[in-house]
C-alpha positions in Angstrom: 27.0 -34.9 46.5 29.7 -32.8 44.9 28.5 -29.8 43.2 29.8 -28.6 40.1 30.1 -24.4 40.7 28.6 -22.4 37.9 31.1 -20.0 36.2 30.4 -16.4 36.7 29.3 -14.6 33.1 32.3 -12.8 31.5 30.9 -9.2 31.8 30.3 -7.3 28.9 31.8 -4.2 28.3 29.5 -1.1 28.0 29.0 0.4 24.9 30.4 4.3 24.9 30.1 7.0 22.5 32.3 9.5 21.2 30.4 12.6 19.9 32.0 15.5 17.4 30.3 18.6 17.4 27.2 19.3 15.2 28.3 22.6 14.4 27.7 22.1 10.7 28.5 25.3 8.3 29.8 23.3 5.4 29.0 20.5 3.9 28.7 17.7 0.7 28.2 14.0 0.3 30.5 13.0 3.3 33.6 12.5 5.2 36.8 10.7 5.8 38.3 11.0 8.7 40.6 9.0 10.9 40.6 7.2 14.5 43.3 6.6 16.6 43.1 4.2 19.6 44.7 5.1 22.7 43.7 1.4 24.1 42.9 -1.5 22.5 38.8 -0.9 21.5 36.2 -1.9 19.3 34.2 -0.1 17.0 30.7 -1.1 17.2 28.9 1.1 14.9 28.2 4.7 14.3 25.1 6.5 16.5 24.3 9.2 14.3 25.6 11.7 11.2 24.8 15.3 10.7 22.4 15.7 7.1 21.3 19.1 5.5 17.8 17.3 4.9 14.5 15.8 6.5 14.2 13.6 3.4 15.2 10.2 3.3 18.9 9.3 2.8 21.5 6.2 2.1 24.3 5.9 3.7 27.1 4.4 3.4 30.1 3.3 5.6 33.5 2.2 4.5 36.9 1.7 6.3 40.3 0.7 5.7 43.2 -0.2 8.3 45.7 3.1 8.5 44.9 6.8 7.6 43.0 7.6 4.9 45.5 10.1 3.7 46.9 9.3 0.2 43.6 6.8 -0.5 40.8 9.6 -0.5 40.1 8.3 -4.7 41.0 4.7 -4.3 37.9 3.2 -3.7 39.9 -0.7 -4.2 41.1 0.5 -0.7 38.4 0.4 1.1 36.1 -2.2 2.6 31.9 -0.9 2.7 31.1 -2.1 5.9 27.2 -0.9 6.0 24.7 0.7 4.5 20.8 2.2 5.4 18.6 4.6 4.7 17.4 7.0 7.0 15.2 9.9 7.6 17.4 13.0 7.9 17.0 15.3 11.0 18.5 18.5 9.2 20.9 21.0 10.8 21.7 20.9 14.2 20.2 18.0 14.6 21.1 14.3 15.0 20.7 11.8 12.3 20.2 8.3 13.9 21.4 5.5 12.5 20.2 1.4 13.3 21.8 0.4 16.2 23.0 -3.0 14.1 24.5 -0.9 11.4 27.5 -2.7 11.9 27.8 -7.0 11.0 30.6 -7.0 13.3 32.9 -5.1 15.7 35.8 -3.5 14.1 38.8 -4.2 16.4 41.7 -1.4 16.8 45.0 -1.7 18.7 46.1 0.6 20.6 48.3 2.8 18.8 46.5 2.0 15.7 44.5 4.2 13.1 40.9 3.0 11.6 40.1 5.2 8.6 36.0 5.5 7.9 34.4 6.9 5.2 30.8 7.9 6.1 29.0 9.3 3.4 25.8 9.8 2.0 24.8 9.2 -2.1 23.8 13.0 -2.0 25.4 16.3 -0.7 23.2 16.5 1.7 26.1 15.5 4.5 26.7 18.5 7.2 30.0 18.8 8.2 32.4 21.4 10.1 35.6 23.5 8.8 38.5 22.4 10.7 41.7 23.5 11.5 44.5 20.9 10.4 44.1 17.4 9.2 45.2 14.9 11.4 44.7 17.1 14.5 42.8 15.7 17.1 39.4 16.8 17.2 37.3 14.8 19.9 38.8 12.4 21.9 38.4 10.1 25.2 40.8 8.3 27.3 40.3 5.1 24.4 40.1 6.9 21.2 40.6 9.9 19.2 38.7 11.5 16.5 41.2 13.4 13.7 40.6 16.0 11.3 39.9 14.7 8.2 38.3 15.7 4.3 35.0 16.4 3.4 34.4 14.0 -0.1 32.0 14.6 -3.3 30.2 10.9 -3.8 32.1 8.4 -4.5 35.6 9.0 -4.4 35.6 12.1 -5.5 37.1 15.5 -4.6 38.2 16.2 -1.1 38.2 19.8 0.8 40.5 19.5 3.7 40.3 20.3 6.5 37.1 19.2 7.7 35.3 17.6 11.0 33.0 14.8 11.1 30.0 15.7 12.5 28.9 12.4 14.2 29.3 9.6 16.9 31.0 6.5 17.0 30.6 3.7 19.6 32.9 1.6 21.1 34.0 -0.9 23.7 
């Protein structure tokens, strides 16, 4: 009898999370920041925010392929990816978000930049002052978090520079 061998399961690659700080000391509705990939990745979702409240809040995630630089009040640029509503955690704290928040990876190259736009429909988003946009921030041996703008809701006005307070995960 000739047995047929069973393929060995293609592993899966573990989910990792890069964290910014939760410094806070500024804030308003949300941010837009950039991600750089130093390998080829894939953005899974977002762990958690930084809000000002304990009150319930919507979110809402959009992205866009390049920087967001020049496209902070052209809301026909960017794709909204997910939304939710969630029970703040206030400052210094983390704001979870549903581990499904994302329909679908979002794949980056390396060498590539992923702009996101995570904001809330209130100023209740917690954010830190940075020091230059498009400096690196936070970063890992796949991916780098950038400096980017704090946003009034919708496309609004920016204040720059400013840090994501947050997590993003990845494979």
């Amino acid at each position: 009898v000739n047995e047929i061998p069973t393929p060995s399961p293609t592993p899966v690659p573990a989910v990792r999370t890069l964290e910014t700080s939760l410094a806070g000391g500024n804030g308003q509705a949300g941010n837009m920041y950039d991600c750089l990939a130093v390998n080829d990745i894939e953005i899974q979702g977002i762990s958690h925010i930084h809000t000002n409240t304990l009150d319930m809040v919507d979110v809402e995630v959009y992205t866009k392929t390049g920087s967001y630089r020049g496209y902070e009040k052209d809301e026909s640029a960017w794709k909204l990816i997910a939304t939710a509503s969630v029970k703040g955690s206030g400052k210094g704290q983390r704001t979870l978000l549903p581990e499904d928040l994302f329909d679908a990876p979002i794949a980056v190259n390396a060498g590539e930049t992923q702009a996101f736009y995570v904001t809330l429909t209130t100023a209740q988003m917690r954010y830190s002052d940075g020091d230059e946009v498009g400096e690196v921030y936070a970063s890992s041996p796949d991916l780098q978090v950038l400096q980017g703008a704090g946003v009034v809701y919708p496309f609004r006005a920016t204040y720059q520079p400013r840090v994501w307070n947050g997590g993003l995960l990845y494979t």
